[in-house]
C-alpha positions in Angstrom: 83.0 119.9 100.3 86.7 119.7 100.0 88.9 122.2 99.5 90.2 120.6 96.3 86.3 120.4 95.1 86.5 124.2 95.5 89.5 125.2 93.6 89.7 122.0 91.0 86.8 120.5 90.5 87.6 118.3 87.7 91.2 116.7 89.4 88.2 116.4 92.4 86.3 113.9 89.5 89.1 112.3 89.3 90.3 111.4 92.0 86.8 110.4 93.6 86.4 108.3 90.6 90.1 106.6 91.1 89.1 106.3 94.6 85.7 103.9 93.9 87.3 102.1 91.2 90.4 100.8 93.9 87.5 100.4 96.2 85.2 98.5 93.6 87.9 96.4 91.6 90.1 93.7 93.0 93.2 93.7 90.9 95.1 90.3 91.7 98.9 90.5 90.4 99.9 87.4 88.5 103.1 85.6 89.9 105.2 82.2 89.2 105.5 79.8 92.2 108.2 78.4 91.0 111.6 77.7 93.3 114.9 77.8 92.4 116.3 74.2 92.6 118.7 75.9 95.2 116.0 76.4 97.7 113.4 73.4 96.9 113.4 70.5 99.4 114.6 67.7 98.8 112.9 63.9 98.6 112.8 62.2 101.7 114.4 58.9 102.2 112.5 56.1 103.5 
């Protein structure tokens, strides 16, 4: 046992059960992939 199981066992329960659920869940961020028209290539002429 840790030392944190000894002296808090509940913040223990926590963070074991934090630790499984970042191990267990796959949280994918949401982004836009959108580019500035600055920055976008532009058409190639043929």
């Amino acid at each position: 046992m840790s030392a944190l199981h000894d002296t808090d066992p509940q913040l223990a329960g926590l963070v074991d059960a934090e630790r499984r659920r970042q191990f267990d869940v796959l949280r994918l961020i949401p982004s836009e992939n959108y580019v500035s028209p600055r920055c976008s290539p532009r058409p190639a002429r043929c």
